[in-house]
C-alpha positions as CSV (number, residue, x, y, z in Angstrom):
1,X,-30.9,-46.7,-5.0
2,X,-32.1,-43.2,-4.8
3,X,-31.0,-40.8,-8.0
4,X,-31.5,-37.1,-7.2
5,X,-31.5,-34.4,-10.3
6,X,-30.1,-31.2,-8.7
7,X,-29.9,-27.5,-10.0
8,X,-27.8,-24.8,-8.5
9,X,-28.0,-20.8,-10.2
10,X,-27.4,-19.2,-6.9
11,X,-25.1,-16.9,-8.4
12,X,-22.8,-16.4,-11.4
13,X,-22.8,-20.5,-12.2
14,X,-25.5,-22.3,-13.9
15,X,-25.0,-26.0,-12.5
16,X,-26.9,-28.8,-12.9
17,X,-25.9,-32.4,-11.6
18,X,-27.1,-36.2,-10.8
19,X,-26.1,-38.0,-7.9
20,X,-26.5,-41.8,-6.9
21,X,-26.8,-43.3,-3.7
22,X,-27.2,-46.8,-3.7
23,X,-27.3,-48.7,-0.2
24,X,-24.0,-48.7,1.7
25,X,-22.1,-48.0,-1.2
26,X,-20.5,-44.4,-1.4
27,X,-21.9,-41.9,-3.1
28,X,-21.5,-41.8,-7.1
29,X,-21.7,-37.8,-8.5
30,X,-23.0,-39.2,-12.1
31,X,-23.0,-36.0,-14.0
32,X,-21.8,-32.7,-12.7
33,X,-21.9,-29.7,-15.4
34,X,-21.1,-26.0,-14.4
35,X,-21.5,-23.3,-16.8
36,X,-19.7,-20.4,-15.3
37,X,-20.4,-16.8,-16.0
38,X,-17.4,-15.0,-15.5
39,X,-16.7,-14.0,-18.7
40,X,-20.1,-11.9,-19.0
41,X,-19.1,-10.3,-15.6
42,X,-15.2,-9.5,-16.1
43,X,-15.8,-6.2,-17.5
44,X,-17.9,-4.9,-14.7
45,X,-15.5,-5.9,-11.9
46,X,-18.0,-8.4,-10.1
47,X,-21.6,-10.0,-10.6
48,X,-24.0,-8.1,-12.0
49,X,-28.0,-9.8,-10.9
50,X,-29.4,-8.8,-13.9
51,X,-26.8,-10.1,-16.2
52,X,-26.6,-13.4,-14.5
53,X,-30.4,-14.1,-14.2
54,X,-30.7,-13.7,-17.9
55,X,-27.6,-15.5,-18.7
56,X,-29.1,-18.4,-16.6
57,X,-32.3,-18.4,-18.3
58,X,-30.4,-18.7,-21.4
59,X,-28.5,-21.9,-20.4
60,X,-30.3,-23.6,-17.7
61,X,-32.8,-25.9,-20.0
62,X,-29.3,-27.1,-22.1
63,X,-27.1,-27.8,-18.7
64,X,-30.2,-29.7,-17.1
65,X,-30.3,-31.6,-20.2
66,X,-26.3,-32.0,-20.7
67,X,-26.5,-33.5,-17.1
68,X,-29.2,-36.2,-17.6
69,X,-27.4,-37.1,-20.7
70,X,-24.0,-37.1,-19.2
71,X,-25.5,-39.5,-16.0
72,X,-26.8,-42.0,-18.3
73,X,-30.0,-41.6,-16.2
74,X,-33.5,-40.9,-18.1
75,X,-36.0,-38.6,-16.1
76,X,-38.6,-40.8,-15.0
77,X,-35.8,-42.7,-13.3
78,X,-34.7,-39.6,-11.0
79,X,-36.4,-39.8,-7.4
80,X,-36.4,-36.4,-6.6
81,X,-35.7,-33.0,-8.2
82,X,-33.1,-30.5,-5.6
83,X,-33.0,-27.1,-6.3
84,X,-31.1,-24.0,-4.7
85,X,-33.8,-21.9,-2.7
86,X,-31.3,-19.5,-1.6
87,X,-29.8,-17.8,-0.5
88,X,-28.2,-15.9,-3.0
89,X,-29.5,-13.3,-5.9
90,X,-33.0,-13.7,-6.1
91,X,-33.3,-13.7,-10.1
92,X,-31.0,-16.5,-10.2
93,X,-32.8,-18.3,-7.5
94,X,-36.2,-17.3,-9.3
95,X,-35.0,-18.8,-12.7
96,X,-33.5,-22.4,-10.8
97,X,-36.1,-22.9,-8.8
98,X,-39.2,-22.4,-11.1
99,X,-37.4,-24.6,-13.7
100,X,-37.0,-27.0,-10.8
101,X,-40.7,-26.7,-10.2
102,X,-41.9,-27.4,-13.8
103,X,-39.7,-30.5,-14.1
104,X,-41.1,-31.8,-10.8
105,X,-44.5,-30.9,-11.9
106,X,-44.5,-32.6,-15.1
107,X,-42.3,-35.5,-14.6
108,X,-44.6,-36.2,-11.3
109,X,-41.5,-36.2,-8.8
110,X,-41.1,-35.2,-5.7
111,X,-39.3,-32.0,-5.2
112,X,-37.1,-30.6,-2.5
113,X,-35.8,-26.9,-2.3
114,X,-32.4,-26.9,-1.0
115,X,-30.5,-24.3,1.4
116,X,-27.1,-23.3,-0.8
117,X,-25.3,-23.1,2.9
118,X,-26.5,-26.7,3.2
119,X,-24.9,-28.0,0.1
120,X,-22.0,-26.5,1.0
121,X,-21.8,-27.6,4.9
122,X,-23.0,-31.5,3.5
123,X,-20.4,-31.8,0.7
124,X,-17.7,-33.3,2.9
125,X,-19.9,-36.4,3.5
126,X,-20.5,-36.9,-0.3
127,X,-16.9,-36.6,-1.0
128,X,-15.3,-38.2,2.3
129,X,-17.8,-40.1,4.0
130,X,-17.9,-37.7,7.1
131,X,-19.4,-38.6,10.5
132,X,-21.6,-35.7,12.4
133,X,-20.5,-33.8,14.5
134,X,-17.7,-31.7,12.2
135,X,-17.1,-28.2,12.1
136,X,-17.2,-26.1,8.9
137,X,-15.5,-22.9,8.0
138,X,-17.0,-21.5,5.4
139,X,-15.4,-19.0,3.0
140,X,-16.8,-17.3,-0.2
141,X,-17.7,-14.4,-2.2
142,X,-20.8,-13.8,0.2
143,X,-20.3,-16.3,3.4
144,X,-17.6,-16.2,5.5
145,X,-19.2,-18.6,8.9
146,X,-18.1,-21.1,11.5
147,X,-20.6,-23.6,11.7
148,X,-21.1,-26.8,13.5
149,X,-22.7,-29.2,12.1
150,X,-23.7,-32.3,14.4
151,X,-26.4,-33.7,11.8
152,X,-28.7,-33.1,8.6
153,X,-31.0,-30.0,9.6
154,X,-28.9,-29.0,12.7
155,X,-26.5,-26.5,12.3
156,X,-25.1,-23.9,14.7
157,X,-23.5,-20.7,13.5
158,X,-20.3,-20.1,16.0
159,X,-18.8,-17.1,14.4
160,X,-19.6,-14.5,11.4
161,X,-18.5,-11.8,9.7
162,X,-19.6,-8.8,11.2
163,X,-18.7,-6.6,7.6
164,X,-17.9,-8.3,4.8
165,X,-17.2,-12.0,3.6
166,X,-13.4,-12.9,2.9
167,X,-14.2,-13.4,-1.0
168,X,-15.9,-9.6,-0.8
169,X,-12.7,-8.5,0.4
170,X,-10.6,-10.0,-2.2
171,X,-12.6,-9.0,-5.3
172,X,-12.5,-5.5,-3.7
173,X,-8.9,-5.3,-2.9
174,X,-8.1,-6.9,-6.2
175,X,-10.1,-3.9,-8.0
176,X,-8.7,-1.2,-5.8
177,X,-5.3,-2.7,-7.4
178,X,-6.2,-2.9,-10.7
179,X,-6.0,-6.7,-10.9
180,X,-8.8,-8.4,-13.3
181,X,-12.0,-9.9,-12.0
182,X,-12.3,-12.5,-10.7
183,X,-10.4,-11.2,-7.8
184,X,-9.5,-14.3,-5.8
185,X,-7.1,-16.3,-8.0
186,X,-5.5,-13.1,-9.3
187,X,-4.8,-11.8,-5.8
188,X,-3.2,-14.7,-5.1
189,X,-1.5,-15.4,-8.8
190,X,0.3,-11.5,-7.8
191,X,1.1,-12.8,-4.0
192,X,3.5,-15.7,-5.4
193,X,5.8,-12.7,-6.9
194,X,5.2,-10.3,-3.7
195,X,6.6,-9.8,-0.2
196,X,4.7,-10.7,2.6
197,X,6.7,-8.6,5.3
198,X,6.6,-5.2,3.2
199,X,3.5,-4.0,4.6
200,X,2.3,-4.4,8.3
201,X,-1.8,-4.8,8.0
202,X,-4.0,-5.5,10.5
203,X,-5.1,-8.9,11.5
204,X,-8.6,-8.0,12.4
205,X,-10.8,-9.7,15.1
206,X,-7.6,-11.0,16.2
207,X,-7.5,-12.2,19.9
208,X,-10.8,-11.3,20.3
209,X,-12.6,-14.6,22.7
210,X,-16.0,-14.5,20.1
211,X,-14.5,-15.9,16.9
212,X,-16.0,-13.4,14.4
213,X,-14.5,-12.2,11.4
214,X,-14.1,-8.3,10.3
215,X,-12.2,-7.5,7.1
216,X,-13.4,-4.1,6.1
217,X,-10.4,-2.2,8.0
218,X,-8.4,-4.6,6.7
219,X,-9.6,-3.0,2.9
220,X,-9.1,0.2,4.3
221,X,-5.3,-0.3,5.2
222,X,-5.1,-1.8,1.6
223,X,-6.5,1.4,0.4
224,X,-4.2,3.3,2.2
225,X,-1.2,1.9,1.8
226,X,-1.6,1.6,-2.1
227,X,-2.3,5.4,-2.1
228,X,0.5,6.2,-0.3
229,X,3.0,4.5,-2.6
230,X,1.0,5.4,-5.8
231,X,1.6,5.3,-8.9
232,X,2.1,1.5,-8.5
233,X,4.5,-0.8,-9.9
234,X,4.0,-4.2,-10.6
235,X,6.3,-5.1,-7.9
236,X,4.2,-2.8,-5.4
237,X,1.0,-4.3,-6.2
238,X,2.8,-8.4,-5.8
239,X,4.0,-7.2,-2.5
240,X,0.6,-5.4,-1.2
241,X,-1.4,-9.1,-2.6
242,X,1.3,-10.9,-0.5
243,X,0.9,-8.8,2.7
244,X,-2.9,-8.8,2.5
245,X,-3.2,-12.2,1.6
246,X,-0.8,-12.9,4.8
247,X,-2.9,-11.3,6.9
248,X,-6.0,-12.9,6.1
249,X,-4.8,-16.3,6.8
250,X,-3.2,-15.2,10.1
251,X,-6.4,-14.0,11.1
252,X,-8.6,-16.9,10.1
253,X,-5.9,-19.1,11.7
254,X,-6.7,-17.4,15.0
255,X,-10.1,-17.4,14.8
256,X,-10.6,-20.5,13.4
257,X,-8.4,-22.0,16.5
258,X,-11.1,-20.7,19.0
259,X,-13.8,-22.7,17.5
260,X,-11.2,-25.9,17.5
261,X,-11.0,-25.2,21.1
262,X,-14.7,-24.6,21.9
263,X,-15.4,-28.3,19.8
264,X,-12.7,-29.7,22.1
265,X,-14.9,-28.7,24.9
266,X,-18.3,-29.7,23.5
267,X,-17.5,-32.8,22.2
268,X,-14.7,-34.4,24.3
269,X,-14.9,-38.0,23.5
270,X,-14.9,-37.0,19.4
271,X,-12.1,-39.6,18.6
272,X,-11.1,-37.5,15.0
273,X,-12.6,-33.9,15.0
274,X,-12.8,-32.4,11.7
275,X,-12.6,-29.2,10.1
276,X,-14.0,-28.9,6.7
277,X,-13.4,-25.7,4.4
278,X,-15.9,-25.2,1.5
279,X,-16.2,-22.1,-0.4
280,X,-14.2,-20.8,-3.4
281,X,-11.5,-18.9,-1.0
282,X,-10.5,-22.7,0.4
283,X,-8.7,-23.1,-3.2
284,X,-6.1,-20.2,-1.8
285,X,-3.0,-22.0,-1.0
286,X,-1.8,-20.2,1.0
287,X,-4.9,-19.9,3.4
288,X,-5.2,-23.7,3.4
289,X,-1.6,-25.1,4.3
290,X,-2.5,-22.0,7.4
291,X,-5.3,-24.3,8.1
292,X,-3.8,-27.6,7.4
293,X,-1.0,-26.4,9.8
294,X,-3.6,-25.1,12.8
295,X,-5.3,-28.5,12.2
296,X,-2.1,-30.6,12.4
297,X,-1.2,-28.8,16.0
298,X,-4.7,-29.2,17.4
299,X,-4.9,-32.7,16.4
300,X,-8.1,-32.0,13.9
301,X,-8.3,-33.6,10.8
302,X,-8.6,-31.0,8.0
303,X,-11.3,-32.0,5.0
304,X,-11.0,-29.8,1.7
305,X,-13.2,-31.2,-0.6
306,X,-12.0,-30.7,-4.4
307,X,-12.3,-27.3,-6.1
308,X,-14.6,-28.1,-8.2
309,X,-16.8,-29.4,-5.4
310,X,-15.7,-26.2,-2.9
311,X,-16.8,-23.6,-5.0
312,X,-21.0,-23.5,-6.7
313,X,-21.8,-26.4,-8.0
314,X,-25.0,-28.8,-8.4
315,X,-23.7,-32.2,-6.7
316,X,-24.0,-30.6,-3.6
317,X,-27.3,-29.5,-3.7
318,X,-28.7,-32.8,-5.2
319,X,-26.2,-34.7,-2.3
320,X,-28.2,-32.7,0.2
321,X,-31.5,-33.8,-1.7
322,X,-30.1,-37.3,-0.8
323,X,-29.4,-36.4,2.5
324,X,-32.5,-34.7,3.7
325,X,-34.7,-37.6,1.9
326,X,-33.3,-40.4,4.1
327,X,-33.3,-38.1,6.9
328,X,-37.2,-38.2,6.5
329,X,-36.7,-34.1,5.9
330,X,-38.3,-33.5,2.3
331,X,-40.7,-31.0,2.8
332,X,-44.1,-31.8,1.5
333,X,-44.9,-28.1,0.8
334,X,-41.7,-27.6,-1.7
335,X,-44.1,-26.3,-4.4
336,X,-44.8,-23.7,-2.6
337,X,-41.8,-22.7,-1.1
338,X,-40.8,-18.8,-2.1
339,X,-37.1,-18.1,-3.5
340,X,-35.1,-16.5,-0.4
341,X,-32.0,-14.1,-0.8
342,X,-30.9,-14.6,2.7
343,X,-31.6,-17.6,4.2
344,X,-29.0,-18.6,7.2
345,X,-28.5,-22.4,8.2
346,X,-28.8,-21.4,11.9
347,X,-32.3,-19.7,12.8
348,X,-31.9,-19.4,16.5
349,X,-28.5,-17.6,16.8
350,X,-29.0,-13.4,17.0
351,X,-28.3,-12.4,13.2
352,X,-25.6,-9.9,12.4
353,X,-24.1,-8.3,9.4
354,X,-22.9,-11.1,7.3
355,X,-25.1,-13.9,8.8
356,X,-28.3,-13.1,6.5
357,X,-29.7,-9.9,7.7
358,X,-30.3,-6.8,5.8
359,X,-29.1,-3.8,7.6
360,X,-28.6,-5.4,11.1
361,X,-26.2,-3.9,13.9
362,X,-23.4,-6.4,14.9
């Protein structure tokens, strides 16, 4: 039986969670509380660092407690303490990981300091049991990446945004139109009314052979269009959500369908390829039946964890605990490991915008 506490304040959610693993069995996610933030950000449009760091100080000490209580599992009976290293904003990661630190110092456990991208790219093993090798597309407010994953510690990035990450570009679009933060689900809440054929965007990257993403002309035409048509009417703002939203998933669907085909080719004798999704834009509807459809032709099986498991949470990162402890991977050195703000799962591909480097040239 291993139990692993985990804490996640990457962001705007202060998570804290215990998972069980216990021989054979499946996995058992024994507590899983998420305090979100978005009420303390709804009035600036988007995340502000300072506001969350404090916010998390504030709450982290009551959610790590809430979760020990709600697991039924006292402290000197967790194996491990997992804690989100990065990347993220660095205040958050500050507060998480030092709070991580004093627990592991005091209760005299062994502590492991967890890549977010990790929990993210792991989660579909907690949840469905996944083999290696799968592929991942992740899509969020600050990742959008294709990334296969053929085993705990070995990841390789396929594809990147060269701009901004998908969830960027809907909180952006959704503020350019007026529509309340956060801008994901109310994009998407305007699309159901909207049409999707009024407006003829862009589907950017589209056809390219590398299977990066680019969605900051894809903002632009959004920009454009709404100015050329403004004032807008409720109708014009449904029926600009519904064409950019269209867009998007026509674009991921082609881009995404070059990394099916390049899996194809790497691993030929995979009986059941896999795509997972992960990240809070997976919860889009309309993105994932794309997927579901593109997986369907190219015989893939598509893997969406729940919602509450897509988007920040703690399981994850104490499931990736799990995993890199049987993998033999807990570093020894955690104590002294320094909070990261960009910290990419794939060290040896070149870095571009969007992949975790500051300033870089795609």
């Amino acid at each position: 039986m291993i139990r692993v506490l985990g804490i996640e304040t990457s962001c705007d959610e202060t998570a804290a969670s215990v998972v069980a693993l216990d021989g054979a069995s499946a996995p058992d996610i024994l507590s899983n509380v998420v305090l979100s933030q978005i009420a303390e950000h709804a009035a600036f449009g988007g995340v502000v660092p300072e506001i969350a760091a404090r916010a998390h100080v504030e709450a982290l000490d009551g959610i790590v407690a809430a979760a020990l209580a709600d697991s039924g599992v006292k402290l000197d009976e967790i194996d491990a303490i997992a804690a989100t290293a990065g990347p993220g904003l660095v205040g958050g990661l500050i507060v998480g990981l030092m709070t991580a630190k004093a627990i592991a110092a005091a209760a005299d456990k062994p502590l492991l300091a967890i890549n977010h991208l990790e929990g993210h790219a792991l989660t579909a093993r907690l949840t469905d049991g996944l083999a290696f090798p799968y592929l991942l597309l992740l899509v969020s407010g600050g990742h959008t990446q294709i990334v296969r994953v053929a085993g705990v510690g070995d990841y390789q990035r396929w594809a990147t945004t060269i701009d901004d990450a998908l969830g960027e570009a809907f909180d952006k679009t959704a503020k350019m139109l007026g529509l309340p933060y956060p801008g994901g689900p109310n994009v998407e809440k305007a699309a159901a009314k909207g049409d999707p054929t009024r407006f003829a965007f862009p589907r950017p990257m589209k056809g390219a052979a590398q299977p990066d993403f680019s969605f900051s002309g894809l903002k632009t035409a959004v920009r454009q269009a709404a100015q050329a048509i403004a004032p807008l009417t409720d109708q014009d703002v449904a029926d600009i959500c519904a064409s950019f939203q269209t867009a998007v998933a026509d674009a991921l669907a082609d881009r995404v369908s070059r990394a099916l085909g390049r899996f194809r080719t790497e691993f030929p004798d995979q009986h059941e390829p896999a795509l997972v999704v992960a990240g809070g834009v997976a919860a889009n509807r309309v993105i994932k039946a794309t997927l579901e459809r593109l997986c369907t032709t190219a015989g893939f099986r598509f893997v969406a964890p729940p919602l509450k498991l897509c988007t920040d949470n703690a399981a994850m990162i104490a499931w990736a605990g799990i995993e890199r402890l049987r993998a033999g991977l807990d570093e020894e050195n955690a104590f002294d490991f320094v909070p990261r703000s960009r910290w990419p799962l794939d060290t040896v591909s070149v870095p571009v915008v969007g992949s975790g480097r500051r300033g870089a040239k795609a």
